[in-house]
N, C-alpha and C positions, 0 to 999 in steps of 0.2 A: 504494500500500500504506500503509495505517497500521502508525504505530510507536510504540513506548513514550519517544518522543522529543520534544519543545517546539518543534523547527526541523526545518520541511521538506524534503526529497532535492530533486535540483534534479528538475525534472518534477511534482511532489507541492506541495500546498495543504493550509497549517495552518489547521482549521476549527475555530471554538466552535459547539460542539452545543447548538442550542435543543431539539431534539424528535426521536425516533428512535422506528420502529414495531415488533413483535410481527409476523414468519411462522412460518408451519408450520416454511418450510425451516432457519427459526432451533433450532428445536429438536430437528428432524432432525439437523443437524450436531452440536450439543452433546451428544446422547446417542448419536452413532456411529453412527446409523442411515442415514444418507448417507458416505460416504468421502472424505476431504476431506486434501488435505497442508496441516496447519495449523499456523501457525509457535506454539511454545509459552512461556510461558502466553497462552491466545487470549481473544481479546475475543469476544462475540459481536453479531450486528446484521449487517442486510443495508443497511437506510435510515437514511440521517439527514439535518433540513434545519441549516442554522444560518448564522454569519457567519464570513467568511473573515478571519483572525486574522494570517497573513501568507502568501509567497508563494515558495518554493524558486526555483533558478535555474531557463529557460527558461519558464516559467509566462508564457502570453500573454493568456490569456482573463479571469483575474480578480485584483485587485486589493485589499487590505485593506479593510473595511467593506465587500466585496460579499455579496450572500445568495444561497444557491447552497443546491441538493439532489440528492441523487445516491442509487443502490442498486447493487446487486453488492458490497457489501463482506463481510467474514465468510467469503470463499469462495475457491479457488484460491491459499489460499497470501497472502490478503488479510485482514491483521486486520478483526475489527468495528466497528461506532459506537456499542457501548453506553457511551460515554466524554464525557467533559467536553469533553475535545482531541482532536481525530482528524484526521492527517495520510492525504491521500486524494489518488492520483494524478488531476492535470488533467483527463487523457482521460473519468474517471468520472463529472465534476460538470456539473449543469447549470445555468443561474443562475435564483433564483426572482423572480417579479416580486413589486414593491412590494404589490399588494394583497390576496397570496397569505400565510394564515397559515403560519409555520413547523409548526405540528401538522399542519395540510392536507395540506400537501406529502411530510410524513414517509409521512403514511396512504397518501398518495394512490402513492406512486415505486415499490414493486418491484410490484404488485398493478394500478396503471394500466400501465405497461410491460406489463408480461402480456396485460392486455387489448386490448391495442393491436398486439402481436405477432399475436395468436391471431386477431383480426380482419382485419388487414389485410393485414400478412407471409404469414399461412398461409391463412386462410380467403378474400382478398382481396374482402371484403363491400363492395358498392356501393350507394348513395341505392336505396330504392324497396323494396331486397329484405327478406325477413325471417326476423326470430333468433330460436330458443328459445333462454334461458340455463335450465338446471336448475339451480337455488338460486341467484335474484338476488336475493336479500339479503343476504348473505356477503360479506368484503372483495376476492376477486377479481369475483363476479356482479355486484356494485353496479355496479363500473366495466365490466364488457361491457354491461351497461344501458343507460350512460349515454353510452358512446363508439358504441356502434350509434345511438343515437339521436342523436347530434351529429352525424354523418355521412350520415343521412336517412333509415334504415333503421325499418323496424317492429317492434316489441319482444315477446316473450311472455316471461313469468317465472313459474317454480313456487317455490314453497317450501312448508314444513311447519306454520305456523301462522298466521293471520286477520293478526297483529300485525306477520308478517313478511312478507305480500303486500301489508300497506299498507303498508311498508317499497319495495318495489318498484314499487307504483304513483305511490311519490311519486318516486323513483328516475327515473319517467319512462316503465316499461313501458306498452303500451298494452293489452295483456292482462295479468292478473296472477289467478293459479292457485292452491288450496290443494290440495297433492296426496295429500294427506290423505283430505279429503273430497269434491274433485270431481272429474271425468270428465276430466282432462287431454285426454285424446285425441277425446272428442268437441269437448269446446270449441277444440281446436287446428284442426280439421278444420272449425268452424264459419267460427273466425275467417281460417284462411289453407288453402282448400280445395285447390291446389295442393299443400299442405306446406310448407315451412321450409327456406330455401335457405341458414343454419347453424344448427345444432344445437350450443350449446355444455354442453360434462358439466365442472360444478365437484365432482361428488364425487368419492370415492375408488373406489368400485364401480358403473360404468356400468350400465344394462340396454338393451343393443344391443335387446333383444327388442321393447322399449315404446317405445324412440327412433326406430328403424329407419324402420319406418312411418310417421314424423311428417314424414321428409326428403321435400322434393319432387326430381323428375328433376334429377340436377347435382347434389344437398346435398351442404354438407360438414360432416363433424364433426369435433367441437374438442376433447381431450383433452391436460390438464392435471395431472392426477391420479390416484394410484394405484399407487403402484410393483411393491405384491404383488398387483393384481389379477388374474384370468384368468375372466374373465365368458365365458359363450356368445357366438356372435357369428353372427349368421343370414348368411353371406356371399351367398347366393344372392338374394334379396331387395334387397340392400344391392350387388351388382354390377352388377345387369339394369337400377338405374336411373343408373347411373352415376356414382353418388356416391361420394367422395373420404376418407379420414379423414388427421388431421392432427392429429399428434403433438408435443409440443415444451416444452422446459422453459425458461423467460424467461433463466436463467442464463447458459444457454450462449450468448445471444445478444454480442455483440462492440460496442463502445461506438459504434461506427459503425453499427449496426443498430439500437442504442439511441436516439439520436440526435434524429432523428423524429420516435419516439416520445412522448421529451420536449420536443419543440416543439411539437408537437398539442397535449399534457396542459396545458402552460405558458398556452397560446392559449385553452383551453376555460375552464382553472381561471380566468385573469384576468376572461373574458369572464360565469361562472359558471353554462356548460355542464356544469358535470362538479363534484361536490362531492363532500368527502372523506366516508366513510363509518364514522366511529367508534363505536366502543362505547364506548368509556372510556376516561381518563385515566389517567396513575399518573405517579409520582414513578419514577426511574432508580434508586434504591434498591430497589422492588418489581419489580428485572426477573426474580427466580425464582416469584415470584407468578403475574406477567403467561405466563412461559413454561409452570407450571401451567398456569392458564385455558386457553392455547391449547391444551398437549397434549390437555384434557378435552373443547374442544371438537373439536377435529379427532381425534384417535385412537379416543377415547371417545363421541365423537358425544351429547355430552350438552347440547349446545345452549344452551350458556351466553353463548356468543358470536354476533354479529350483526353485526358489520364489527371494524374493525381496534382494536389496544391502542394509546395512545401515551402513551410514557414522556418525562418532561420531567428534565433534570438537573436 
């Protein structure tokens, strides 16, 4: 847990914050719209990377002057990282390698986690098989992009403008789709005539109708999003082939499930399989800005954003 405090609990690591990222779930919580026991006055942030400033009792893993990144914070009852100083229990941190930017790591930690849940945890994608991501240009799609394709997997990605499917094919997808303007469903069918053995929906409103059909026998789908939705859902079609759906919010996951996660991310990002996907920078002064942008892009759907915000103290 973070505290309004300079000296860590024994368990807990005093961190100096280089770079902290901009989620949905961030401003979910701050405007009440997630339900959270949140100790007050709260901080908010879920990411943050930086250097370990010092080290409470029982702390075995890190040591002053180490660089560490971690996410979950801001939630259950855990202060945020929008902060200069952020005391952060051990269990939560993972350490970042030397040739890993601090901004990378910020972008890359609750939105890689996610991606790597939703693949491998839930959907458990193997070498060879293949993904549709629906909007891999976005700060979670970038990274189902990139980790399916680190893993050996064949890529399909939509999005909504020319600038943001070349967004995705530098990303690494091997198909990359305007759904806008072209025949999603024929070219999916051209390129993986079987179908799509996951289906992942980054939006907030699914269309079971127009996904359904793209699964091949066994698919699974991957949902992330949407809390108020209640889309049609063709079960008949979507049971006879036996395909799965799969549900799951990265939060709930437990640090020991986390874990993995961030030794894969650690491994790819070093090796520079896997890149962060930023929109922009800002100063930690502009985090009611930055939480603007996000609400307008995700609630509002105004498309102002194209991967992740990162805020520097």
């Amino acid at each position: 847990m973070i505290d309004f405090i300079d000296q860590p609990k024994p368990g807990e690591v005093l961190v100096r914050v280089r770079a902290v990222s901009v989620n949905p779930i961030d401003t979910y919580v701050r405007a009440g719209m997630v339900k959270m026991n949140l100790p007050l006055p709260f901080i908010v942030g879920c990411d943050l990377a930086g250097e370990v400033e010092a080290v409470g009792a029982d702390v075995k893993q890190f040591k002053p002057g180490d660089r560490v990144w971690c996410s979950n914070q801001g939630l259950f009852g855990r202060q945020g990282t929008f902060a200069e100083l952020a005391c952060v229990e051990e269990r939560w941190l993972n350490p970042l390698p030397a040739t890993v930017r601090d901004e990378d790591a910020a972008a890359v930690a609750l939105v890689g986690i996610t991606a790597h849940l939703g693949l491998f945890a839930k959907a458990r994608l193997q070498a060879g098989e293949t993904v549709f991501v629906n909007g891999g240009a976005g700060g979670v799609g970038s990274l189902v992009v990139q980790l399916a394709k680190a893993a050996g997997a064949r890529v399909i990605a939509t999005s909504g403008s020319d600038e943001r499917v070349a967004k995705c094919r530098d990303f690494g997808a091997d198909l990359a789709l305007n759904h806008r303007t072209q025949d999603v469903a024929a070219k999916v069918k051209e390129f993986a005539p079987a179908g799509v053995n996951v289906f992942w929906e980054t939006q907030r409103e699914p269309d079971f109708d127009k996904a359904v059909p793209l699964l091949a026998p066994r698919g699974r789908f991957v949902l992330m999003a949407g809390r108020e939705a209640r889309p049609v859902f063709p079960v008949g079609p979507f049971y006879v082939k036996d395909c799965s759906l799969h549900g799951f919010a990265m939060f709930n996951a437990t640090p020991e499930e986390q874990r993995p996660c961030a030794a894969d991310l650690n491994r790819w990002l070093a090796e520079g399989k896997v890149r962060a996907n930023i929109d922009r920078e800002l100063p930690l002064a502009a985090a009611a800005v930055a939480h603007r942008l996000q609400e307008e892009s995700t609630l509002q759907k105004s498309g102002v954003l194209a991967g992740k915000i990162v805020l520097k103290p």
